[in-house]
N, C-alpha and C positions, 0 to 999 in steps of 0.2 A: 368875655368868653364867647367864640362863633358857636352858634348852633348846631347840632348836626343836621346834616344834607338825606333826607329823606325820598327826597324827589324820583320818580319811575328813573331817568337818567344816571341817579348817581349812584341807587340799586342796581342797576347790571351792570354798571361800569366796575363796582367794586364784589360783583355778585361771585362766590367760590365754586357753582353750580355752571355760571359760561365757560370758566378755565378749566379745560380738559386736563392741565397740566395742575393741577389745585391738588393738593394730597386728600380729598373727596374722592378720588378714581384711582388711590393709590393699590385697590385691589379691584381694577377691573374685570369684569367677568366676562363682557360683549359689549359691542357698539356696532350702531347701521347711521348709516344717514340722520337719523332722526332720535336717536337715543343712546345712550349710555347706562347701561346694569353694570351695577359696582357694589361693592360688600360697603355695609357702613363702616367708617371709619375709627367711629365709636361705639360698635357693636353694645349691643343691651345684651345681647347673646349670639353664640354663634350660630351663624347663617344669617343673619340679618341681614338684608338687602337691600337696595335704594332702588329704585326707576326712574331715570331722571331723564325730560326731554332737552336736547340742545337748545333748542328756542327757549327764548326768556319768555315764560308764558308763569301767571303765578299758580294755577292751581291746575287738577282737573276740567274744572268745569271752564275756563280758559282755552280747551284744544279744541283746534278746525276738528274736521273731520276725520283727516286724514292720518294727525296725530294721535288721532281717541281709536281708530282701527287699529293702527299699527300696536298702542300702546295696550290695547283688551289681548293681544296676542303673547306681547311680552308678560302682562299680568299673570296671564294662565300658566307660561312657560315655569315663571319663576315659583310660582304656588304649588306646581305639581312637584316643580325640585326641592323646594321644603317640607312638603308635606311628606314626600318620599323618601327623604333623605333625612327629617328628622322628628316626622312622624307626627306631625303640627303645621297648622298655620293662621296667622294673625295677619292683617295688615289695616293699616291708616294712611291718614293724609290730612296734615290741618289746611285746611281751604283760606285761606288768610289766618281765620281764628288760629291763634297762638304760634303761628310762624317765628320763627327767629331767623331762617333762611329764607327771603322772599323769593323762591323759586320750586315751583312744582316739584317734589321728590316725595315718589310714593314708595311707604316704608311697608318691607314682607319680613318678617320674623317668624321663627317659632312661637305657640303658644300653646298648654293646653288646660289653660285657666276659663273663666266662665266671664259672660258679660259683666254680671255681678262685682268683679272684680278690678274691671275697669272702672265701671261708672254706680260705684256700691251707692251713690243717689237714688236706684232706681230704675226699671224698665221705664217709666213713665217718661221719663229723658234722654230714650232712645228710640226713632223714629226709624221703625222698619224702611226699608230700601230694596223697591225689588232688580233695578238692575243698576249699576255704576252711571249711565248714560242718565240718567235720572239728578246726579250730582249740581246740572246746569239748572234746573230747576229750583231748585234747594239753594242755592245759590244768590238768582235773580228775587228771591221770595227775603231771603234772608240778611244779604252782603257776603254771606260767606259758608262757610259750614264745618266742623266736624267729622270725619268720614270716619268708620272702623268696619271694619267686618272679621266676624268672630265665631267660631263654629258654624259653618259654613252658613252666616246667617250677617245679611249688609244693616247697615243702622247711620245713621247721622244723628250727632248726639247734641241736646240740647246748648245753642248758643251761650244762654246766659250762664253757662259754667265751664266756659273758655278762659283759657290762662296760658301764659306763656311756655309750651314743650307740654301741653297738655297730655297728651300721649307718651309723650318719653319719659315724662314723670312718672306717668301710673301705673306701664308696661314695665316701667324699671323697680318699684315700688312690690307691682305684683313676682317678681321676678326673682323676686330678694335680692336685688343689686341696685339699690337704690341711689348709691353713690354713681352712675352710671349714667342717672337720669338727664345731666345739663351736659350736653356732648363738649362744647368748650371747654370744661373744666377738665374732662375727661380725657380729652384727646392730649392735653399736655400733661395731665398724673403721672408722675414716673414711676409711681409705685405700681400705675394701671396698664400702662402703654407698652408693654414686653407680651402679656397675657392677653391685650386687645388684639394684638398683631399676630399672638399665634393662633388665634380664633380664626382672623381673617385668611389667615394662610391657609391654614385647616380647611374653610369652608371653598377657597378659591380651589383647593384639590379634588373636593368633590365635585365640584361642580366640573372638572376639567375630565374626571371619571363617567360622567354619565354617558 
């Protein structure tokens, strides 16, 4: 039986994050030169959003400079138009820790649950963060990180309770849609995938309203 092909090369080659054409952007919202905002495609809830830069870059803490400016501008755009529009906001990023798409995609959701909730281990296992640029540090210190930020309050959450959709699991969990949490399974449900789509529609009108 071959192995599977892990190597940095055979990641972007089959990566769904470089194919602008990938049903990832099938609810595009905006694109510049350097990024793509699209609604997920397996929404936990609606408005859920992606940030995804064009360059195969894996994480946050991964972008030039140039990428981390442009991208602090889009982060804000997208936060004020959730929280505006549905009165919340949450967002993450698994920094390698529990990736299943190896490519940068920072996730903006509604939320208006408590840290607690995320990581009911404990504050102990949430490392204040005082600005995002900060991530590269955490990082080099680490291998990788945890990002969330949650009542307008940044944290990187303890490594050793990193797991595969760490975040999608326990946003989905808290959300009461727990069937929601492993997006692959999701995105093909046919039982799910009528009411995924009318979410995304939903939310691409508002966003087309502001």
């Amino acid at each position: 039986m071959q192995s599977a092909d892990f190597s940095d090369e055979a990641i972007k080659e089959n990566c769904p994050m470089c194919d602008g054409a990938s049903p990832t952007f099938a609810y595009l919202l905006a694109e510049t030169e350097l990024f793509r905002i699209t609604c997920d495609a397996s929404p936990l809830t609606e408005g859920h959003i992606l940030i995804i830069p064009k360059a195969h870059v894996d994480c946050l803490a991964s972008y030039d400079d140039a990428l981390l400016s442009e991208f602090q501008d889009h982060y804000r755009r997208v936060m004020d138009f959730v929280r505006k529009t549905y009165g919340s906001v949450a967002t993450f990023e698994h920094g390698k820790f529990g990736q299943t798409v190896y490519h940068s995609h920072v996730h903006v959701l509604p939320f208006t649950g408590t840290l607690e909730q995320i990581v009911p281990e404990g504050a102990a296992h949430a490392e204040p963060l005082a600005d995002i640029s900060g991530l590269k540090q955490r990082f080099d210190r680490d291998g990788g990180y945890l990002y969330l930020s949650i009542a307008g309050q940044q944290y990187t959450i303890d490594k050793n309770l990193a797991a595969r959709r760490f975040f999608r699991d326990r946003f989905a969990a808290a959300l009461g849609v727990p069937e929601r949490g492993n997006w692959k399974q999701t995105y093909d449900h046919p039982g799910l995938r009528a009411a995924l789509d009318a979410e995304c529609r939903q939310a691409v009108a508002k966003w087309q309203a502001q």
